[in-house]
C-alpha positions as CSV (number, residue, x, y, z in Angstrom):
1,X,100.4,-28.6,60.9
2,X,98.0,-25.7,60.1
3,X,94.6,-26.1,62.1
4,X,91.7,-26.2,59.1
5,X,88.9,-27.2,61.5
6,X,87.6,-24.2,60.9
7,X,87.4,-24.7,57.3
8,X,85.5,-26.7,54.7
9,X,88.1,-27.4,53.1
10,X,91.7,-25.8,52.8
11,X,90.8,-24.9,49.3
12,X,87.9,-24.3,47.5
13,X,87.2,-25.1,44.0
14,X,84.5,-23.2,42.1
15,X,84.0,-25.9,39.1
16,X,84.0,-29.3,38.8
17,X,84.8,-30.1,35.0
18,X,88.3,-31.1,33.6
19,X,90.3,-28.2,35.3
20,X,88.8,-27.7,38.7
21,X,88.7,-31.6,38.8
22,X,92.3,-32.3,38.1
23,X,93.2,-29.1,40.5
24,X,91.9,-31.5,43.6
25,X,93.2,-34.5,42.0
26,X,96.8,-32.8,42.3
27,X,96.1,-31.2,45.3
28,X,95.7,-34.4,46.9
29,X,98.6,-35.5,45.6
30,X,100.3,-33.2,47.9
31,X,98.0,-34.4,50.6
32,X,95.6,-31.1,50.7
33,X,92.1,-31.6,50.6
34,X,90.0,-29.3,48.8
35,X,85.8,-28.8,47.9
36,X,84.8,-28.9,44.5
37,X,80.9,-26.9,43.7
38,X,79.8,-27.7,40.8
39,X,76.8,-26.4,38.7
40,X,75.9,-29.4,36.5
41,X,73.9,-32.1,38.6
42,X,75.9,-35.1,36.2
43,X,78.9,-35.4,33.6
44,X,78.0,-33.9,30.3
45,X,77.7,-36.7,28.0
46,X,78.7,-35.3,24.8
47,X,82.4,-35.5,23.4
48,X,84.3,-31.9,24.3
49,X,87.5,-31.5,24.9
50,X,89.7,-34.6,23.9
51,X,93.2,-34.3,22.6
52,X,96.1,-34.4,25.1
53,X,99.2,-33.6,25.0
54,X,102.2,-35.2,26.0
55,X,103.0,-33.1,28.9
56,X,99.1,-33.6,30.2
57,X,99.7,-37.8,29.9
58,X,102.6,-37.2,31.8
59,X,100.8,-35.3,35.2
60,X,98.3,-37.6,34.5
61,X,101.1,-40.5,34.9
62,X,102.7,-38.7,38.6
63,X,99.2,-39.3,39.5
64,X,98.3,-42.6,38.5
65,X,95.6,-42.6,35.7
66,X,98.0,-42.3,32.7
67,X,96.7,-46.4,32.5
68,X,93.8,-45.6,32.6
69,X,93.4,-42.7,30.1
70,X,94.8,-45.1,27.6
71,X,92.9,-47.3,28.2
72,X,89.8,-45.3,27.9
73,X,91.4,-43.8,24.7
74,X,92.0,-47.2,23.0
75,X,87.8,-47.8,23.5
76,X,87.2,-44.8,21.8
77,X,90.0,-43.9,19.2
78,X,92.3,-44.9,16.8
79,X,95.9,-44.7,18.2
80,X,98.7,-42.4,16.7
81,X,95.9,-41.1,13.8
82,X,96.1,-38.5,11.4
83,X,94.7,-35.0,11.1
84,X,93.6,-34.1,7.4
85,X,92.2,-31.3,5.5
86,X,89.2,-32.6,2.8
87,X,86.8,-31.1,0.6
88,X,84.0,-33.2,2.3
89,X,84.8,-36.8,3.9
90,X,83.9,-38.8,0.9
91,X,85.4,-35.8,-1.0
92,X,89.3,-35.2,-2.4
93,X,92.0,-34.8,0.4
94,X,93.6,-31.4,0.2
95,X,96.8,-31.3,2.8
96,X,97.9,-33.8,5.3
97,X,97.9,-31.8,8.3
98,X,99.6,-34.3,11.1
99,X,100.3,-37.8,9.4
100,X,101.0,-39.4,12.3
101,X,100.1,-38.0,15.7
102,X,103.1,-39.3,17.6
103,X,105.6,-39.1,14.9
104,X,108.7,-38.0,16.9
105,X,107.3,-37.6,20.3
106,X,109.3,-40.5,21.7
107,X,112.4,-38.8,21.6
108,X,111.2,-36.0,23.8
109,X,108.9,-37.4,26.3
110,X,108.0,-41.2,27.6
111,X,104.5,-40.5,27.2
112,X,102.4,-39.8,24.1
113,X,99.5,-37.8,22.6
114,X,95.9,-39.3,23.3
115,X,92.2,-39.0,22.4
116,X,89.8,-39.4,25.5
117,X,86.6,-38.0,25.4
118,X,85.4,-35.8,28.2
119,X,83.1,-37.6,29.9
120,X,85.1,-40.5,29.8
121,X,88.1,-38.7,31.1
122,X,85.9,-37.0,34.3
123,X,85.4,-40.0,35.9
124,X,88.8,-41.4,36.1
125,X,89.7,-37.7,37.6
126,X,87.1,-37.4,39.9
127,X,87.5,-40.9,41.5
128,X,91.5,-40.1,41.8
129,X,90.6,-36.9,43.6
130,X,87.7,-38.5,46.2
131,X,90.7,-40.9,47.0
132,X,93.2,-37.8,47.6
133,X,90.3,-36.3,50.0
134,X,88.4,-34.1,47.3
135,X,84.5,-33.1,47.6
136,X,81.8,-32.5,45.2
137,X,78.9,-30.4,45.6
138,X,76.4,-30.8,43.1
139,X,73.7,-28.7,41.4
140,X,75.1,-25.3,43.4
141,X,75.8,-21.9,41.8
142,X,78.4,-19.4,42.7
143,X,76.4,-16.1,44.2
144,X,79.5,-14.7,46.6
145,X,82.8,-14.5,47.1
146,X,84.7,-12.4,49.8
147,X,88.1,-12.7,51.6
148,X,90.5,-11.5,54.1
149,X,93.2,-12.3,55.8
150,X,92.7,-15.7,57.0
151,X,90.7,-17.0,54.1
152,X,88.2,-16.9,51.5
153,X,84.1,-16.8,52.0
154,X,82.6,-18.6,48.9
155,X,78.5,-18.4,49.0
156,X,76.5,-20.9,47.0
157,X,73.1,-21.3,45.7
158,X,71.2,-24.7,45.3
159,X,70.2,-24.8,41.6
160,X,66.5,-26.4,42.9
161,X,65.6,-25.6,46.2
162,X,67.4,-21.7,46.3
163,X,68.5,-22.3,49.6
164,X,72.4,-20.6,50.5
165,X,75.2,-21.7,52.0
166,X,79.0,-20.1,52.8
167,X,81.7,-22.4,52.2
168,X,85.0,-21.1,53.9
169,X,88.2,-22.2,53.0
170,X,91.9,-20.9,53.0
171,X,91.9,-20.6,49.2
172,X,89.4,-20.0,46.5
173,X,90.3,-21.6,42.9
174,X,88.1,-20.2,40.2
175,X,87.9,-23.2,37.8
176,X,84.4,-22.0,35.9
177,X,84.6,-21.8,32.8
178,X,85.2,-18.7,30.1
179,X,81.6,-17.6,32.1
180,X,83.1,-17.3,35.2
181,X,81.4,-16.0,38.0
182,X,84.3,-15.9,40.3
183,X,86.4,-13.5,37.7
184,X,83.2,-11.7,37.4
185,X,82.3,-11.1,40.9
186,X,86.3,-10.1,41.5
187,X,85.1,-7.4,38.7
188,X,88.4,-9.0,36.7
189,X,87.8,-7.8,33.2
190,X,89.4,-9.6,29.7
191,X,91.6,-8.4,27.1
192,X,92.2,-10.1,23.5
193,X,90.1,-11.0,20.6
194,X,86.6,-11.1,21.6
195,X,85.4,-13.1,18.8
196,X,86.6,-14.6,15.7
197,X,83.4,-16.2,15.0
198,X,79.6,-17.5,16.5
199,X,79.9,-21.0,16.2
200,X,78.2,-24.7,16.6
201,X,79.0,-28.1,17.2
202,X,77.1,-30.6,15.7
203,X,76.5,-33.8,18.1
204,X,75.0,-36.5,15.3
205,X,74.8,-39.8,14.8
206,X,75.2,-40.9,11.2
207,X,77.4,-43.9,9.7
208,X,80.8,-42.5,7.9
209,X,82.4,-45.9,8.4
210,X,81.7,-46.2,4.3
211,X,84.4,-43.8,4.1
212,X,86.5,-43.8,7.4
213,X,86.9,-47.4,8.5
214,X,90.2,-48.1,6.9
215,X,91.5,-44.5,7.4
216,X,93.4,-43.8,10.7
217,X,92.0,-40.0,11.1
218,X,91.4,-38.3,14.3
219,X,90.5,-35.1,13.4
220,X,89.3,-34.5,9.8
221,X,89.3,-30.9,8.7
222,X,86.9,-29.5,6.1
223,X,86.5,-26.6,3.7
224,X,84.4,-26.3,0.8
225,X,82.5,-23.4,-0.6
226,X,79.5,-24.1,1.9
227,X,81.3,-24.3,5.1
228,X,84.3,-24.8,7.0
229,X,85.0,-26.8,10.3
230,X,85.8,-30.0,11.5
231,X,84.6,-33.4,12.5
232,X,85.9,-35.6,14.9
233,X,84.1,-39.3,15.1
234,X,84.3,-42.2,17.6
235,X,86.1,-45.1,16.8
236,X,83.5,-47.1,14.8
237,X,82.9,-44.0,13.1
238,X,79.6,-43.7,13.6
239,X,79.1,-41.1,15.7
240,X,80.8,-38.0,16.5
241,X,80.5,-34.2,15.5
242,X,80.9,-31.0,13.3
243,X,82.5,-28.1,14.3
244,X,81.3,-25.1,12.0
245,X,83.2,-21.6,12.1
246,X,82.3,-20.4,9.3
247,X,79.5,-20.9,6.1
248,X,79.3,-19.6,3.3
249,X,81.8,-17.4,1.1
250,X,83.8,-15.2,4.1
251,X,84.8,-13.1,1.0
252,X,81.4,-12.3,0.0
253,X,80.0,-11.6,3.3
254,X,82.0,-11.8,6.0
255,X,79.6,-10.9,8.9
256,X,77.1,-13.8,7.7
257,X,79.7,-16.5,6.8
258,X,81.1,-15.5,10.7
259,X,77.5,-16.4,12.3
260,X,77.3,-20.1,11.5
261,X,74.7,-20.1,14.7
262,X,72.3,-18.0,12.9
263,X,69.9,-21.0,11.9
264,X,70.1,-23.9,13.9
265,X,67.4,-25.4,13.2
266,X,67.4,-29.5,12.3
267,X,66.8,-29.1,8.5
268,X,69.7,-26.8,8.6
269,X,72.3,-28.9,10.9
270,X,71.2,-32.2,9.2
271,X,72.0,-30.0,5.7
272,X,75.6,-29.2,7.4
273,X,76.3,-33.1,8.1
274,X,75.6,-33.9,4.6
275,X,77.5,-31.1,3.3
276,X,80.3,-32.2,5.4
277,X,80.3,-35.6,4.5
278,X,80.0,-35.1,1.2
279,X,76.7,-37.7,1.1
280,X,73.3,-36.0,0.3
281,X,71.0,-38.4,0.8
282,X,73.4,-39.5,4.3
283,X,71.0,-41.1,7.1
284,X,71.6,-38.3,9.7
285,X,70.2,-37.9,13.5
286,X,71.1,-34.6,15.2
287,X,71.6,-35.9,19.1
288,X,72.3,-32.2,20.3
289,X,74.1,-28.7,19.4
290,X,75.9,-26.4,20.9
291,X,76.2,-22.5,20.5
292,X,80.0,-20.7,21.6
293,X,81.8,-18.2,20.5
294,X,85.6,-18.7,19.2
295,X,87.4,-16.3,21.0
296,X,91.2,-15.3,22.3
297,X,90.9,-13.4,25.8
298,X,93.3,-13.2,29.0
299,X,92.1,-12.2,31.8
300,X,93.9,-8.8,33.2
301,X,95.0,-10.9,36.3
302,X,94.9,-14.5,37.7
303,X,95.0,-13.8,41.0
304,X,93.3,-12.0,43.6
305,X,94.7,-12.0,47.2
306,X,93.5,-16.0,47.8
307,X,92.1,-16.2,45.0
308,X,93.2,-17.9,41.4
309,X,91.7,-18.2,38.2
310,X,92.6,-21.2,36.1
311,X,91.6,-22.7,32.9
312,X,88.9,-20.8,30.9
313,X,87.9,-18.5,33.9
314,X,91.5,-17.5,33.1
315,X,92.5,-17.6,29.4
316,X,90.1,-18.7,26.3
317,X,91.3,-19.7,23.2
318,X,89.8,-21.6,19.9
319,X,89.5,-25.1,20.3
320,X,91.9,-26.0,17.7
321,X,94.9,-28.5,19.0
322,X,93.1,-28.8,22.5
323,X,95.3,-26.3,24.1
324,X,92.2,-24.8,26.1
325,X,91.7,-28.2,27.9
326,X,95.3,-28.6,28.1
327,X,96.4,-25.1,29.3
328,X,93.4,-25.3,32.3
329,X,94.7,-28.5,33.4
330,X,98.5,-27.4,33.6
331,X,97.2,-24.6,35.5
332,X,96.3,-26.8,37.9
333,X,99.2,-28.8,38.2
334,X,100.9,-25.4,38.5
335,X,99.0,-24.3,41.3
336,X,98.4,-27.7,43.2
């Protein structure tokens, strides 16, 4: 057996969301401990990333959480939903997208397609990893990274105090994000589309059961001459939120229609729930938004001497069909 008394851990994980979390969850399946640092002192507690695929349910079966996930899904989600293209929700249907999400699927894999909300989902990984031997460090930014032959020098920051520390571990995996600061201290530069469009999501609370209850949807698509996205609501259908890639006519005026962050103020986003949902008058509370940019970038490598990129840090894609989530986790697997 290798001596690692030398290190922190035999591999370090820069980023401790859905892909540098399920990198030390298989990891320890293979009995190798590894040190998570992670900038965000909690769990994000809005929705993200939550549609996986059947080949995700079945890593997350090898390493016992499948149960779990569904579980977690049922709570939150309709099973086997649709995904629909409207007008506005209370509006006309224009195209059946997906009827069923797991029509077929059982002839090519024993597991199936699931909804689980991120911070749902986080939990269940991170507690499988702490039982395989994984870390966390909390609140710490990435500030250095250097390597040679033995291993890789990883220096951190404490997001309060400003205080420094150098982690040391055989490998370095660079799990953070489309931002990262591992890819960008490795002076690894992107190739692709750099953006298709500024974008928001829309966290909101507002009741759409009136028009959702009896509809098994998942995702709802929609598209009307003020703007185009997508909503995706918890189970009681109360809750949820809007995606919005473009407003506007794109025909008319493409850069504006491209720049659906250009006003986010709450007057406007309320205006975009209501718009959505087809309800003017609808009884809307804006919980949060987010600003991103829909993008399709590789980075020009994914690995530097002991050092890999996965997920995001790697490869970014729009967030249609959930391959960005799915992708970064089978990264992991790949490299655990």
């Amino acid at each position: 057996m290798p001596d690692d008394s030398r290190y922190d851990a035999p591999v370090l994980i820069a980023g401790g969301g859905l892909v540098g979390l399920s990198a030390a969850m298989f990891l320890g399946q293979h009995g190798v401990r590894s040190l998570m640092v992670e900038r965000l002192g909690a769990v994000s507690r809005f929705p993200r990333a939550a549609f996986f695929h059947m080949r995700t349910l079945e890593m997350f079966r090898s390493a016992g959480i499948e149960s779990q996930v569904i579980e977690g899904s049922r709570k939150d989600f309709v099973p086997d939903g649709s995904i629909v293209l409207m007008d506005t929700v209370a509006g006309r249907k224009l195209a059946d997208i997906i009827g069923d999400l797991n029509a077929g699927v059982d002839a090519v894999s024993p597991c199936r397609r699931w909804f689980l909300n991120q911070p749902n989902l986080e939990p269940i990984l991170y507690e499988r990893a702490r039982q395989g031997g994984a870390e966390m460090l909390r609140q710490r930014d990435v500030v250095g990274v250097s390597q040679d032959a033995d291993g890789v020098s990883m220096i951190v920051r404490d997001v309060d105090t400003g205080s420094e520390r150098e982690l040391r571990g055989r490998y370095l995996i660079g799990a953070d994000g489309a931002h990262s600061r591992v890819r960008e201290l490795l002076s690894i530069g992107r190739s692709g589309r750099p953006v298709f469009s500024n974008s928001i999501t829309i966290y909101f609370t507002a009741d759409l059961s009136r028009w959702l209850a009896d509809v098994p949807i998942s995702v709802l698509y929609v598209k009307n001459p003020a703007i185009s996205g997508f909503f995706r609501m918890n189970r009681a259908q109360t809750s949820g939120f809007l995606v919005i890639n473009t407003v506007g006519d794109p025909a008319a005026d493409p850069e504006a229609a491209a720049n659906a962050a250009a006003d986010i103020s709450e007057a406007t986003l309320i205006d975009h729930v209501r718009t959505g949902a087809g309800v003017p008058d609808l009884d809307v509370r804006i919980d949060s938004v987010s600003r991103w940019r829909a993008t399709a970038e590789v980075a020009d490598r994914f690995r530097d001497g002991r050092v890999f990129l996965a997920g995001d840090a790697a490869h970014v894609m729009p967030p249609n069909g959930g391959f960005g989530g799915n992708t970064g986790i089978h990264d992991a697997h790949n490299l655990a």
